[in-house]
C-alpha positions as CSV (number, residue, x, y, z in Angstrom):
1,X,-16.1,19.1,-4.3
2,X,-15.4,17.6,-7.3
3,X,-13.3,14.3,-8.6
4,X,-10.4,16.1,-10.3
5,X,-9.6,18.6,-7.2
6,X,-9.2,15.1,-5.2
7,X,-7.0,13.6,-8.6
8,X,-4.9,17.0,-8.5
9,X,-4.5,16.5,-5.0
10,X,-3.3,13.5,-4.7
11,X,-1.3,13.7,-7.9
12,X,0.8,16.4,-6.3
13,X,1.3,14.6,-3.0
14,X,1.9,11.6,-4.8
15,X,4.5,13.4,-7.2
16,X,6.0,15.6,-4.7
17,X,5.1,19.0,-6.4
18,X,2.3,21.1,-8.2
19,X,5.0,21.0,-12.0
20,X,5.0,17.2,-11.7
21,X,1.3,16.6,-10.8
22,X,0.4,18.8,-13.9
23,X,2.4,17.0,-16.1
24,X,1.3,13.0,-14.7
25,X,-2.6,14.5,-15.4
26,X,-1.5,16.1,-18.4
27,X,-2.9,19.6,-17.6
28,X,-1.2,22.9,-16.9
29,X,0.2,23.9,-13.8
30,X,-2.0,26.8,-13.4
31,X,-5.1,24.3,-13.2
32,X,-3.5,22.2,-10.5
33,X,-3.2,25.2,-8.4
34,X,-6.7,26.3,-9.1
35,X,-7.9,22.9,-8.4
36,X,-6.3,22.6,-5.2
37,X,-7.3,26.3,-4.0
38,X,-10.7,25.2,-5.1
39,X,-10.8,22.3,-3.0
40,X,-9.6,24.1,0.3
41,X,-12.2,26.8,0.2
42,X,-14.4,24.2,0.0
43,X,-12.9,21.9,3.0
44,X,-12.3,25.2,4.7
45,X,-8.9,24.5,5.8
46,X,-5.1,24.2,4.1
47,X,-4.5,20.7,3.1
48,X,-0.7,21.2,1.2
49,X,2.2,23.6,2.6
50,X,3.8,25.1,0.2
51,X,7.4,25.3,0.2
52,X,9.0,28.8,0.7
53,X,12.5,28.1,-0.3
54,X,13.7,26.8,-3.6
55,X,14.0,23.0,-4.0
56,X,11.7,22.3,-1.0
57,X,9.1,19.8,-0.7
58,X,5.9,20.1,-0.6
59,X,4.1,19.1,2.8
60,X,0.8,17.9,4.2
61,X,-0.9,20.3,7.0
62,X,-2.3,18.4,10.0
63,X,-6.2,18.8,8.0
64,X,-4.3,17.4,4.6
65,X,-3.0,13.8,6.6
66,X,-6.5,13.5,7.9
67,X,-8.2,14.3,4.3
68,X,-5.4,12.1,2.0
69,X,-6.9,8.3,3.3
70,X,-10.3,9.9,2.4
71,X,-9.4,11.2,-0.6
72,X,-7.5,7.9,-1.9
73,X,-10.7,6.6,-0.8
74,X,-13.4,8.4,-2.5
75,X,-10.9,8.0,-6.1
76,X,-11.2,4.6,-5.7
77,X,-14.7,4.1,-5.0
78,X,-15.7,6.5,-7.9
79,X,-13.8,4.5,-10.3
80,X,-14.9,0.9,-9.2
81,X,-18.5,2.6,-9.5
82,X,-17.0,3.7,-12.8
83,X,-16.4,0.0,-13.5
84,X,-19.4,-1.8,-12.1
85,X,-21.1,0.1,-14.7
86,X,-19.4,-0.6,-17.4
87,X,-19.5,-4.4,-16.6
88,X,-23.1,-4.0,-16.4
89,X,-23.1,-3.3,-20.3
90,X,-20.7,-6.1,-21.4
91,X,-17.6,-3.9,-21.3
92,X,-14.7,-4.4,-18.9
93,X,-13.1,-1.1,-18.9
94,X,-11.2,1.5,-16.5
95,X,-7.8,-0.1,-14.8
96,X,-6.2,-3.3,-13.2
97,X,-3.3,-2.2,-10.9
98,X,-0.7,-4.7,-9.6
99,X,1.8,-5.3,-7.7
100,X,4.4,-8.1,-7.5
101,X,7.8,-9.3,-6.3
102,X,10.3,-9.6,-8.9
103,X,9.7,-13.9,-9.5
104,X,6.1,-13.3,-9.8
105,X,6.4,-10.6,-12.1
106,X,8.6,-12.4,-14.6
107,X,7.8,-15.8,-14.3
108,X,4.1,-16.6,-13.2
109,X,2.3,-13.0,-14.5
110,X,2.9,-12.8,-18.1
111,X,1.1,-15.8,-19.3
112,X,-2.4,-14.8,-17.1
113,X,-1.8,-10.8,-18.2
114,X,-1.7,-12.1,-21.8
115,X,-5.0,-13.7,-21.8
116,X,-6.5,-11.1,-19.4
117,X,-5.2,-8.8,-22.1
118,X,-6.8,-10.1,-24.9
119,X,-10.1,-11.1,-23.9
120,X,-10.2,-7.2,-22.4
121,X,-7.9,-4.7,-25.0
122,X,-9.6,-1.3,-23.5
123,X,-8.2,-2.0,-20.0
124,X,-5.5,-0.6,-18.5
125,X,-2.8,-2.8,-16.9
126,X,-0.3,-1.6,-14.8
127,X,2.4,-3.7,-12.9
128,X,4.2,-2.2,-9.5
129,X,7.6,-4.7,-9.1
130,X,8.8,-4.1,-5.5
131,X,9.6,-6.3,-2.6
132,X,6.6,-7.7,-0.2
133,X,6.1,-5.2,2.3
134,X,5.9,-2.0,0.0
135,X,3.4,-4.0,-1.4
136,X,1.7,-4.8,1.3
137,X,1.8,-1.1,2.3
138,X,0.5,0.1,-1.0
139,X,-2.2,-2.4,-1.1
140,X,-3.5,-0.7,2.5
141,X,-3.1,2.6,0.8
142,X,-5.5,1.4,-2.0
143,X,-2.9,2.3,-4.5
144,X,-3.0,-1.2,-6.1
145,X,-5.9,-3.6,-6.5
146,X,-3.7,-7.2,-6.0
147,X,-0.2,-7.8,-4.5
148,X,1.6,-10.6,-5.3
149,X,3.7,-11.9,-2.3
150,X,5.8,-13.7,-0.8
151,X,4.9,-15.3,2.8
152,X,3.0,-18.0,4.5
153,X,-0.4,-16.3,6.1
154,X,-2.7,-14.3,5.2
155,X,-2.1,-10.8,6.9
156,X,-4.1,-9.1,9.1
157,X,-6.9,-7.0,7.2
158,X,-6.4,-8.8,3.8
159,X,-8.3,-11.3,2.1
160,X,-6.1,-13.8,-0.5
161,X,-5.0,-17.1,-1.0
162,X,-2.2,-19.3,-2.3
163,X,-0.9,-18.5,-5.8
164,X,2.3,-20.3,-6.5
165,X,5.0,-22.3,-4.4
166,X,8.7,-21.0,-5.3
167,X,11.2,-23.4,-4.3
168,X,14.9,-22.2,-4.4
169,X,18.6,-23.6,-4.9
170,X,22.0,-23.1,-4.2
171,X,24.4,-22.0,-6.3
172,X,28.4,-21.2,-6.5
173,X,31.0,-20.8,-8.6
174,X,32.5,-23.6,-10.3
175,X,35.8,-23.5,-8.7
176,X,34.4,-23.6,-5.5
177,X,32.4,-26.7,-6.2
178,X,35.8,-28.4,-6.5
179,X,36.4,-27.5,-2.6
180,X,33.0,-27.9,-1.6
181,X,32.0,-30.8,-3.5
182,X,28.3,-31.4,-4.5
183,X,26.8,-32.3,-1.1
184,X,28.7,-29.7,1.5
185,X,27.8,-30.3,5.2
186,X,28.4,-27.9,7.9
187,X,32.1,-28.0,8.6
188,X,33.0,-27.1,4.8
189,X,30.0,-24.1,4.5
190,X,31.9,-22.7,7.7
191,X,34.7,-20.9,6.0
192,X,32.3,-19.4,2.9
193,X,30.5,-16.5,2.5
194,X,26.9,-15.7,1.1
195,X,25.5,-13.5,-1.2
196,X,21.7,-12.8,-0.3
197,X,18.9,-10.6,-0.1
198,X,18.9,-7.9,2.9
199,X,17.9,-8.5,6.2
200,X,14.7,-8.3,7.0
201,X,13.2,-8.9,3.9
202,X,10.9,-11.5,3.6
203,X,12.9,-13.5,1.5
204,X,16.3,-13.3,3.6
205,X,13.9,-13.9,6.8
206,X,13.0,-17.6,4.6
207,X,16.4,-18.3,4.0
208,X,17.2,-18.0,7.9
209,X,14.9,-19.8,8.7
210,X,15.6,-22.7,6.3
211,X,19.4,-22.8,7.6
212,X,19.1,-22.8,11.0
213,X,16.1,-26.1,10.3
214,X,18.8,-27.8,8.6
215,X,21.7,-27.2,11.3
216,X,24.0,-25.2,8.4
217,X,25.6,-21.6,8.8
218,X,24.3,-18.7,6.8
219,X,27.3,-16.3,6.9
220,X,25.7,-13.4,4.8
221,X,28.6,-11.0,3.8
222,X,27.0,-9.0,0.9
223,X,23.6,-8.0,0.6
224,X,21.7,-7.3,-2.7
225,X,18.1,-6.5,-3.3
226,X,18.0,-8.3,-7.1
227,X,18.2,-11.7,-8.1
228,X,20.0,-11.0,-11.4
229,X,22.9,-9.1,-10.0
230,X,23.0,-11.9,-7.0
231,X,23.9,-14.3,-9.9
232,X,26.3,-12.3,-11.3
233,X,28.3,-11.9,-8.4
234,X,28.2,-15.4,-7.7
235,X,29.4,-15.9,-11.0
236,X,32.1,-13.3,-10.3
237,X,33.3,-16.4,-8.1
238,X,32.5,-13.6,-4.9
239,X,30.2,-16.0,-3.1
240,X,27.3,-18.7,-2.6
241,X,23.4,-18.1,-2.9
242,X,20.3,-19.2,-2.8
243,X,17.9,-18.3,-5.6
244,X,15.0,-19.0,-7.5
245,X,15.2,-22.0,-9.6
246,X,12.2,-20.2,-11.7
247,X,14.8,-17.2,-12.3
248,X,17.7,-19.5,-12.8
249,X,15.8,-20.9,-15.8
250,X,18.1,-23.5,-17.8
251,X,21.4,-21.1,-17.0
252,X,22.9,-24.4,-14.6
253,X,24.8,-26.0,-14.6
254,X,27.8,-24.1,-16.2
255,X,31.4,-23.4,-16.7
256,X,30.8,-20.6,-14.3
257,X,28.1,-21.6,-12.1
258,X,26.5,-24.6,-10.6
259,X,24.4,-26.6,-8.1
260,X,25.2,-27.7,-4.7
261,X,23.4,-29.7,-2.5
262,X,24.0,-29.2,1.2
263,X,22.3,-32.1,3.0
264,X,18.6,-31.1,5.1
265,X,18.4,-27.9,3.4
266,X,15.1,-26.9,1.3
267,X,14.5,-23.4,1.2
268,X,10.9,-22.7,-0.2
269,X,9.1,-19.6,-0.9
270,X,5.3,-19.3,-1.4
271,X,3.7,-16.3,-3.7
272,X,0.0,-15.5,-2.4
273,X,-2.5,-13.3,-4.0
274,X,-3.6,-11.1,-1.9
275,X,-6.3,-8.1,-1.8
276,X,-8.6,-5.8,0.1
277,X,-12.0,-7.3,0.7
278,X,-13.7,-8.9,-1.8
279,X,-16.4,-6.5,-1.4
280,X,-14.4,-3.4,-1.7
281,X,-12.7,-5.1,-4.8
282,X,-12.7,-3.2,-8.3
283,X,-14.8,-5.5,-11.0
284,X,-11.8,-5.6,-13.0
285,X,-9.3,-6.9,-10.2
286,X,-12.4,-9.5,-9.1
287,X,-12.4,-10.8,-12.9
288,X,-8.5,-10.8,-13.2
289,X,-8.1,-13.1,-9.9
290,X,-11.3,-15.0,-10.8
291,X,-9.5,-15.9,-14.4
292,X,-6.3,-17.2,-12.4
């Protein structure tokens, strides 16, 4: 068994067909297949059903969901090997993968990435920019080194601490301000509508939380999964939301947008760091989170 028959197999789970995983390893189709042949005469047993008609996806065999955790798991252990060494002689090499909601991507990463960057040119960085559970799912998969989060314990099976608090604010259009006025209490937030994140996202699952501790309704009536095209709809004059004051930047107030207060409400949002652990941690990830 050999490294690149577990890379081409993963590559054409991961990419959904034996075309694409040639071209992500930059190798001909012909090679995958012999790669992945190779590998099964080996294990003895079919790992990948092929698809019969056209357009249809390639599968996993009952043997190939059993041998992909194992798989991910030997890749990974032959590149932090891969790594260790390389430390050993005074060069950082091989690959930092992370993962991060959108605020922490934008806001808190560059800086740390730009010094990580420079004090180690021949790594390669790469940033996954999804909400908290896919990240949380990939980081059990092993397909990124650190997630960064959003909640308020460390989860079950991960190691991490505290990275960043991310406090939040209200926001409406300026016509509505007139109505509302700059401190609104519960009898004038009855009659408006929110714009938010969806439900049962982390971030939504915050903001409930946060309204019904300050005694205020949360009537959500459109649901969006980004932060910027929130904004823009609020700006549309289509509704109130909460959001980021690190994303809001020096935007507010406006002719367009502003402010509002409503009394008792402080919605808050904390970023962790979080990782498998420490022992199973690539050299690279270790230095990146130890340089934080």
């Amino acid at each position: 068994m050999e490294r690149r028959q577990l890379e081409c197999f993963l590559a054409v789970i991961e990419s959904g067909s034996f075309r694409a995983a040639a071209e992500k390893l930059f190798i001909t189709q012909p090679a995958v297949s012999q790669s992945i042949k190779a590998l099964e005469q080996h294990l003895g047993e079919l790992l990948i059903k092929r698809p019969e008609g056209r357009g249809r996806q390639i599968g996993l065999t009952a043997a190939g969901e059993i041998f992909l955790p194992v798989a991910r798991d030997v890749v990974r252990r032959v590149e932090e090997g891969r790594q260790a060494i390389a430390q050993l002689k005074g060069l950082l090499s091989g690959r930092l993968a992370l993962g991060a909601v959108d605020v922490a991507a934008m806001i808190h990463l560059p800086d740390p990435l730009k010094r990580f960057n420079r004090q180690h040119p021949q790594l390669e960085i790469s940033v996954r920019v999804d909400g908290s559970r896919p990240l949380l799912a990939a980081l059990k998969r092993g397909e990124i080194d650190l997630a960064f989060v959003l909640g308020e314990e460390i989860p079950t099976g991960f190691e991490g601490r505290s990275f960043r608090d991310d406090p939040m604010r209200v926001i409406a259009p300026a016509e509505a301000q007139k109505r509302l006025g700059h401190r609104p209490g519960r009898r004038k937030l009855e009659q408006e509508g929110w714009i938010s994140y969806p439900r049962h996202s982390v971030s939504r699952s915050i903001l409930e939380r946060a309204f019904e501790e300050a005694d205020l309704p949360f009537h959500v009536r459109m649901e969006i999964d980004r932060p910027e095209v929130i904004f823009q709809l609020v700006r549309a004059g289509l509704g109130l939301a909460v959001l980021p004051e690190h994303l809001l930047g020096d935007r507010l107030p406006s002719d367009e947008v502003v402010f509002i207060s409503p009394p008792r409400l402080k919605p808050l949002r904390k970023i962790q760091v979080l990782h498998a652990p420490m022992q199973g941690l690539a050299p690279a990830a270790r230095r990146f989170l130890a340089d934080l």
